[in-house]
N, C-alpha and C positions, 0 to 999 in steps of 0.2 A: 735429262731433259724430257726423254719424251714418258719417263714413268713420273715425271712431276702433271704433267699435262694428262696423264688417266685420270691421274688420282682426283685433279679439278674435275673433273667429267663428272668421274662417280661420284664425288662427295655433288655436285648439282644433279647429277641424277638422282640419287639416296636422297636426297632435302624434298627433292619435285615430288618423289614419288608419297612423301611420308605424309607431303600437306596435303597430297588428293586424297591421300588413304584417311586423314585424319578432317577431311572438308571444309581446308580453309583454302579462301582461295589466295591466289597469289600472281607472280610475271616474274621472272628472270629481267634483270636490270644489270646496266653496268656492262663489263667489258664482255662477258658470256654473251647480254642482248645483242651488241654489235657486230661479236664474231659470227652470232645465230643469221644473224641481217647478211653480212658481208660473203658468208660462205653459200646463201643464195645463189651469186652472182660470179663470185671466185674464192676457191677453198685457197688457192695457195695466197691470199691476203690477206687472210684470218691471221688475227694475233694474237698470242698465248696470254695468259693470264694466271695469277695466283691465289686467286678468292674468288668466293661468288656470291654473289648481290641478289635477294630475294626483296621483291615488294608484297608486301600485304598491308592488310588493316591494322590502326593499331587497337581497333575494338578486338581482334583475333588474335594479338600478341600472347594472351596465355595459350587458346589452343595451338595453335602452330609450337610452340615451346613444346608441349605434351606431346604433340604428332611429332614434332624432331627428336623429343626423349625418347619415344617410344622406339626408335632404329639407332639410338645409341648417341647423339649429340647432348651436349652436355651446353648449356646456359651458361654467357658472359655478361658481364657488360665492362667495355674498355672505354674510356675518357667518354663517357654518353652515347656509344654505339650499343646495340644489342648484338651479341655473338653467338653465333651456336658453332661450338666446337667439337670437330669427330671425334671426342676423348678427352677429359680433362686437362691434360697438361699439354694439350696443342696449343700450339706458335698463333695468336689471332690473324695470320696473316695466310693460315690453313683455314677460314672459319669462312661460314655464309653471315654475311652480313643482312643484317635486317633493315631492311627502308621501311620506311613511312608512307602509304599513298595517301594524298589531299593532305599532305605537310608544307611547309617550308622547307626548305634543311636549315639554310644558315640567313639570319635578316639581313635584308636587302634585297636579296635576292629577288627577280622580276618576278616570278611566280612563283605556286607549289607542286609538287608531284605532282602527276595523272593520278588517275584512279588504279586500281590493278584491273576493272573490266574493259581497260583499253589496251586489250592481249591481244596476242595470236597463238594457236596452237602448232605447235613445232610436233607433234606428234610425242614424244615423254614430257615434253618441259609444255609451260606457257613461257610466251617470252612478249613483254612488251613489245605493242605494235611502233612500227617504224614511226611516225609523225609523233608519237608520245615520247618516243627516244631519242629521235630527234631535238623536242622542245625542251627535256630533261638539260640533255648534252649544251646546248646553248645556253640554259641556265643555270648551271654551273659554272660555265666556260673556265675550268682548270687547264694546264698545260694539256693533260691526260684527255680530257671531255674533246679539246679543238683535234689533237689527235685523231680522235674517235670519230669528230664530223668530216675530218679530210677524207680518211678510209672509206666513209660512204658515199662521199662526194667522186671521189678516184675510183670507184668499182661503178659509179652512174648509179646508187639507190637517192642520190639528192643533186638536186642542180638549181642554177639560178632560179627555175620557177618557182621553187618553194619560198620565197623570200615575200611573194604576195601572198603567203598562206600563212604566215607569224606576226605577232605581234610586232609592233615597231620597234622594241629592243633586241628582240630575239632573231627581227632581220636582220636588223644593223648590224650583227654578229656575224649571222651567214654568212652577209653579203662582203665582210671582211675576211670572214675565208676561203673564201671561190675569188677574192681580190688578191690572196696572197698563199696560194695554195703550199709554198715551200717554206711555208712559217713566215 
């Protein structure tokens, strides 16, 4: 367990470091953003993860490929995901995943991604700022995403106030999860 949990580190650290090297920008998304968020506040409520989730442009989708070739990831693409894999014949469930920022993901959906210049710097990583993570995770709302807003909610980075700060769907969500905090 915990050499699975390096290995995500470096393989997000090795990714972060390759897109600065290579000047595309980018933000850590996904469960990496909210353990970056959560361990703010309290490390022992950080939850492990097995992928890692980068946002960028997709005008920068080739550079960033070149910047992650260039330290040894290898280019996927699985059911319409982009993949960068530490090695060719990795499990995509070892890979960084490629977001979209100012996308949709899936229609219907209330909104699209943030931009990726709605970061914070974490010191190696960028990591999506908290209210952009936030509105991601709400618009989504998978099993995994409400997860993800309890934890923040349970550590105090989100509370009722936020609910006048979102859109009307995305409060209506909130305000269902601060209503029902044990699922």
């Amino acid at each position: 367990m915990v050499n699975a949990v390096r290995r995500v580190r470096k393989r997000m650290l090795k990714a972060s470091a390759a897109l600065r090297a290579g000047g595309v920008d980018y933000a850590i998304v996904g469960d990496n953003a909210v353990a970056a968020w959560v361990a703010t506040v309290d490390e022992a409520a950080v939850r492990n993860t097995q992928d890692v989730d980068i946002m960028i442009r997709r005008s920068d989708l080739e550079a960033a490929k070149r910047a992650l070739g260039a330290v040894g990831f290898v280019h996927r693409q699985v059911a319409g995901i982009d993949l960068m894999l530490d090695y060719g014949t990795a499990s995509p469930r070892q890979a960084v995943h490629l977001v979209f920022a100012n996308e949709v993901v899936r229609a219907g959906e209330p909104g699209p991604n943030p931009g990726v210049e709605e970061s914070t710097d974490f010191g190696d990583l960028r990591v999506l700022n908290l209210e952009s993570l936030v509105r991601i995770k709400l618009t989504a709302f998978r099993d995994k995403d409400r997860t993800h807003i309890r934890d923040l909610i349970d550590v105090g980075l989100v509370d009722a106030s936020w609910v006048a700060k979102l859109p009307a769907e995305l409060a209506s969500r909130l305000q269902q999860l601060i209503d029902t905090p044990g699922g």
